[in-house]
Backbone as ProteinMPNN parsed JSONL, in Angstrom:
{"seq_chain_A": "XXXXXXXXXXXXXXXXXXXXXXXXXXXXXXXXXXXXXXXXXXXXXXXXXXXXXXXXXXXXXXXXXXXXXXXXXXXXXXX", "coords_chain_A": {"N_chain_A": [[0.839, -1.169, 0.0], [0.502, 1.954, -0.651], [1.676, 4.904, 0.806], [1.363, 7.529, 0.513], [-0.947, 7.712, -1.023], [-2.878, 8.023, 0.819], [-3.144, 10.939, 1.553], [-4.54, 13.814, 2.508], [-6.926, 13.047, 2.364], [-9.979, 10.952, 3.772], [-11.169, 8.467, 5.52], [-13.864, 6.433, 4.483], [-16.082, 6.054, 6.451], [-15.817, 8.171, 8.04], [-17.148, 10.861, 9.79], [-17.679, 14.265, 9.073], [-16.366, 16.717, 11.737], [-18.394, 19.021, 14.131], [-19.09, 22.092, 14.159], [-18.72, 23.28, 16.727], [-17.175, 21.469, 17.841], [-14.792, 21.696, 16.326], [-14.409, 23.968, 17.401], [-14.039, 23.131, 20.219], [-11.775, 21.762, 19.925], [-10.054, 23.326, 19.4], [-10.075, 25.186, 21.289], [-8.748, 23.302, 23.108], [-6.617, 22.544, 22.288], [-4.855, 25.088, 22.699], [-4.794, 25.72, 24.851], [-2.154, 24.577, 26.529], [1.4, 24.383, 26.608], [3.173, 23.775, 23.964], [5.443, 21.845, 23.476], [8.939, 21.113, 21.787], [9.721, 18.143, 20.086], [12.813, 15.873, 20.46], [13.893, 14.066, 19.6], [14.227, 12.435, 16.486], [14.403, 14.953, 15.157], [15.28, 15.769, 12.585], [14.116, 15.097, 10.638], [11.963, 14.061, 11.062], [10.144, 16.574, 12.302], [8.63, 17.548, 14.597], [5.636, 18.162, 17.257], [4.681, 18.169, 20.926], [2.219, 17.292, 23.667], [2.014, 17.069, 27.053], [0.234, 14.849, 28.987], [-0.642, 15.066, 31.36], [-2.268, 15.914, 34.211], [-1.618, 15.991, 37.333], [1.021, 15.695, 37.345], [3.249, 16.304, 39.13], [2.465, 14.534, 41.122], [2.872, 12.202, 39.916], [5.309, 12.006, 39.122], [6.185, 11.583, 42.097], [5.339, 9.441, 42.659], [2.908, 9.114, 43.351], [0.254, 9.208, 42.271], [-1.492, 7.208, 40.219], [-2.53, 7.268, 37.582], [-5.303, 7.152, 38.047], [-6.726, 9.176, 39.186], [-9.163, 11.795, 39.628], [-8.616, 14.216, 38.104], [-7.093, 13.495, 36.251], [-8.177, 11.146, 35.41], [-9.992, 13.077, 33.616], [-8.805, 14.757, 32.151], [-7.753, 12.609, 30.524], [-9.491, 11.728, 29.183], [-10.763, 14.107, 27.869], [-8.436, 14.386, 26.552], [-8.403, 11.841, 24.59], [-10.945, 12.564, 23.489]], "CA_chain_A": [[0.0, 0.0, 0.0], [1.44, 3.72, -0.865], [1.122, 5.914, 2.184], [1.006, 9.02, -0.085], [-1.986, 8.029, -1.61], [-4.188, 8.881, 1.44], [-2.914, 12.155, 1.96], [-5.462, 14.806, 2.113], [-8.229, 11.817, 1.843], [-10.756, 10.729, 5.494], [-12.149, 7.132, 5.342], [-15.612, 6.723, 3.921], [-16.517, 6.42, 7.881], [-15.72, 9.613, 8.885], [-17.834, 11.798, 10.302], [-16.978, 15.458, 9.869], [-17.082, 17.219, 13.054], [-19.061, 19.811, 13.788], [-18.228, 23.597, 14.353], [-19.013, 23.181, 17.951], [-16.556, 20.121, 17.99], [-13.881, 22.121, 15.956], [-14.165, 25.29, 18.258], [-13.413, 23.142, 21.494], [-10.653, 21.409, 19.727], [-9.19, 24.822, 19.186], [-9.866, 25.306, 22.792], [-8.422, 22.841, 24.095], [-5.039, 22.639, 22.096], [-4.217, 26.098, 22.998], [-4.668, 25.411, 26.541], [-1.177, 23.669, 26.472], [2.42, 24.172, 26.018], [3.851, 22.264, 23.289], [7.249, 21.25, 23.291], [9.141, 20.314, 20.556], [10.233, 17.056, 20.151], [13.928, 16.745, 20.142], [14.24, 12.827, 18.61], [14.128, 12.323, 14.785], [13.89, 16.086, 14.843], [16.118, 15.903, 11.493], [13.837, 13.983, 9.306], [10.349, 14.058, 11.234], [9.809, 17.292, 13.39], [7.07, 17.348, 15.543], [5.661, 19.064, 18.627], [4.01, 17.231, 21.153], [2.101, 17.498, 24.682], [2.023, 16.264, 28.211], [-1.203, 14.974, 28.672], [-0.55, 14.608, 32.805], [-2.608, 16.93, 35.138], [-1.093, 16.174, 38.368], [2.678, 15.087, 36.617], [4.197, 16.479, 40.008], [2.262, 13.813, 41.683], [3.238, 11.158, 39.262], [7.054, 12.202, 39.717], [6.397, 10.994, 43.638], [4.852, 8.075, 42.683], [1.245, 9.095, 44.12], [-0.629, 8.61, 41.08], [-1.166, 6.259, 39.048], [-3.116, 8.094, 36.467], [-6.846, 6.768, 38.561], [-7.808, 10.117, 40.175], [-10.429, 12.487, 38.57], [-8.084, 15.069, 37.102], [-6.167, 12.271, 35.471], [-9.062, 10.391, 34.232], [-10.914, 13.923, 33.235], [-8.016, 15.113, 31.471], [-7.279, 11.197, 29.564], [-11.22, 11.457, 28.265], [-10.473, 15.068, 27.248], [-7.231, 14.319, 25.532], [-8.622, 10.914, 23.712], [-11.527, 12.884, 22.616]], "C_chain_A": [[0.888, 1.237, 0.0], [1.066, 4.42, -0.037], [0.789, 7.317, 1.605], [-0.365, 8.868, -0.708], [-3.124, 8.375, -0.81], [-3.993, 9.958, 1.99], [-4.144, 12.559, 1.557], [-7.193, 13.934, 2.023], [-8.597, 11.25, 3.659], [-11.268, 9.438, 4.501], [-13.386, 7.457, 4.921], [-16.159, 6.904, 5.561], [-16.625, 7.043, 8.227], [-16.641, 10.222, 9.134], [-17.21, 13.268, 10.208], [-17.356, 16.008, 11.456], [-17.261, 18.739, 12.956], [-18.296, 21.493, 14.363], [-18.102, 23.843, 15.643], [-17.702, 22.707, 18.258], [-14.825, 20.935, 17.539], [-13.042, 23.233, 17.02], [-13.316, 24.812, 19.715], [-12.31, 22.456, 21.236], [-9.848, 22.224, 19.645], [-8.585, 24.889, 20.309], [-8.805, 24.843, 23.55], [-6.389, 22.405, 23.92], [-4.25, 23.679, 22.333], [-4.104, 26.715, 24.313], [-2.945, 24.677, 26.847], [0.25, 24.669, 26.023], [3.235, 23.085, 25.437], [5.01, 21.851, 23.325], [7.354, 20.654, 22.103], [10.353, 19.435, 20.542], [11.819, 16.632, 19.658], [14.332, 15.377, 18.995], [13.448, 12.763, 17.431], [13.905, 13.846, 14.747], [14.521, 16.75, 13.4], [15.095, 15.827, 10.124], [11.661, 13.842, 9.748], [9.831, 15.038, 12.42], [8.347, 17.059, 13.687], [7.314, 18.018, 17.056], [4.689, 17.837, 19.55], [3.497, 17.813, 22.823], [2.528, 16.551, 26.012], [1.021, 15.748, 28.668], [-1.745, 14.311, 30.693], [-0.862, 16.121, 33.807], [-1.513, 17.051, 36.449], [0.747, 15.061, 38.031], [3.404, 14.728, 37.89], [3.943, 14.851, 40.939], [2.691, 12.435, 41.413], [4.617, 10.82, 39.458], [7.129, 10.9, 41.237], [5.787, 9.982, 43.674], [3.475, 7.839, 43.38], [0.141, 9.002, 43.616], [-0.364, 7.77, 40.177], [-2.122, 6.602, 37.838], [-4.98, 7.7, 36.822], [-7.71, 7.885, 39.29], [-8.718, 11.12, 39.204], [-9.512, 13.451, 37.775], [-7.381, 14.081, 36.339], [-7.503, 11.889, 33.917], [-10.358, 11.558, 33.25], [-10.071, 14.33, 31.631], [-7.659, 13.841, 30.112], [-8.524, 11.84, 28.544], [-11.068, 12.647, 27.661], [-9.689, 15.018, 25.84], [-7.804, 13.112, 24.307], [-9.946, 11.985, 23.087], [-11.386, 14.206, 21.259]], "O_chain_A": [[1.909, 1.351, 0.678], [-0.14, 4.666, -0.079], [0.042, 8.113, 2.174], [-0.972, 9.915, -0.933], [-4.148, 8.871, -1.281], [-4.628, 10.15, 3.027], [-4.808, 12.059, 0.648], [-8.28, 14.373, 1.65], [-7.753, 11.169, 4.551], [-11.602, 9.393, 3.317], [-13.904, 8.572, 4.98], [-16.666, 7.992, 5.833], [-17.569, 7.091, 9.016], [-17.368, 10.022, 8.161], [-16.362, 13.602, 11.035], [-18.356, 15.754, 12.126], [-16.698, 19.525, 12.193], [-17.183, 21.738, 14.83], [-17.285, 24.733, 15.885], [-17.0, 23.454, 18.94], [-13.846, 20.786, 18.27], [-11.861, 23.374, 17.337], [-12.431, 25.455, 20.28], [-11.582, 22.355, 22.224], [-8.687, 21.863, 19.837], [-7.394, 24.785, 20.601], [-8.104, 25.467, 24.348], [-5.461, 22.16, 24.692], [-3.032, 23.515, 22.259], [-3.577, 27.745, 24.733], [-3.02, 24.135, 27.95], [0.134, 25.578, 25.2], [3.748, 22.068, 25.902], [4.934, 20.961, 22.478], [6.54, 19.988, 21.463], [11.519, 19.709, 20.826], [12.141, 17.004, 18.529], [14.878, 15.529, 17.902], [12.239, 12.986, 17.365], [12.885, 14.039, 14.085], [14.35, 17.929, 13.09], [15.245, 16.314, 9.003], [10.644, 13.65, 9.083], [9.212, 14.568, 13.375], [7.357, 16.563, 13.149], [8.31, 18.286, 17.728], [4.13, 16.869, 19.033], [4.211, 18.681, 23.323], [3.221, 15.535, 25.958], [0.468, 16.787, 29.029], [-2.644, 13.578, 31.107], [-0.09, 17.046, 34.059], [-0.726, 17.99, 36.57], [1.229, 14.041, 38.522], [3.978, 13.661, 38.106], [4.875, 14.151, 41.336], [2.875, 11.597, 42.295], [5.071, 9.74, 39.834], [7.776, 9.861, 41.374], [5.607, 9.468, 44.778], [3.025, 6.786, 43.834], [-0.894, 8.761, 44.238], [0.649, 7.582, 39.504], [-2.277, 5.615, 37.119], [-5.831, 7.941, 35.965], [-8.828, 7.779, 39.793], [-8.772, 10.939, 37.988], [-9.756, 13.421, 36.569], [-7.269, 14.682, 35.27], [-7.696, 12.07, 32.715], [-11.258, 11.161, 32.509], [-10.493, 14.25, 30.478], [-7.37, 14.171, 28.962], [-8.392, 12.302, 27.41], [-11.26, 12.427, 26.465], [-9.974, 15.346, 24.688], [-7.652, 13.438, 23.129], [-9.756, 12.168, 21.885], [-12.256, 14.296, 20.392]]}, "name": "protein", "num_of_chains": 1, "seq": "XXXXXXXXXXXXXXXXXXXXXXXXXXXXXXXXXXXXXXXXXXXXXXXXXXXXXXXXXXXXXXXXXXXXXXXXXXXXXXX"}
């Protein structure tokens, strides 16, 4: 299969999403600092987030990603 040929091209499945849907995606990526990614940064730059509310807590080993900002923030980020 040629990976260039689905550039620019959405599965028949797709759903667009709606302007609502677009607006809080806006939202919610510009809520964030991105960092930019320092490996393959030759050949495949990219920026990328952190997608860890309480990180500090994670550092100390006090979360395990099960408390509500965790799991608010996961369902956020996957959607």
């Amino acid at each position: 299969m040629e990976i260039n040929k689905f550039i620019g091209e959405l599965p028949a499945d797709y759903s667009k999403p709606s302007e609502k849907e677009l607006n809080e995606f806006r939202l919610y990526i510009s809520r964030f600092t991105w960092r930019n990614a320092k490996t393959y940064e030759q050949f495949s730059p990219h920026e990328y987030i952190l997608n860890f509310p309480c990180w500090k807590m994670k550092e100390d080993g006090m979360c395990k990603g099960e408390c509500e900002p965790c799991k608010q923030n996961r369902e956020e980020f996957e959607k």
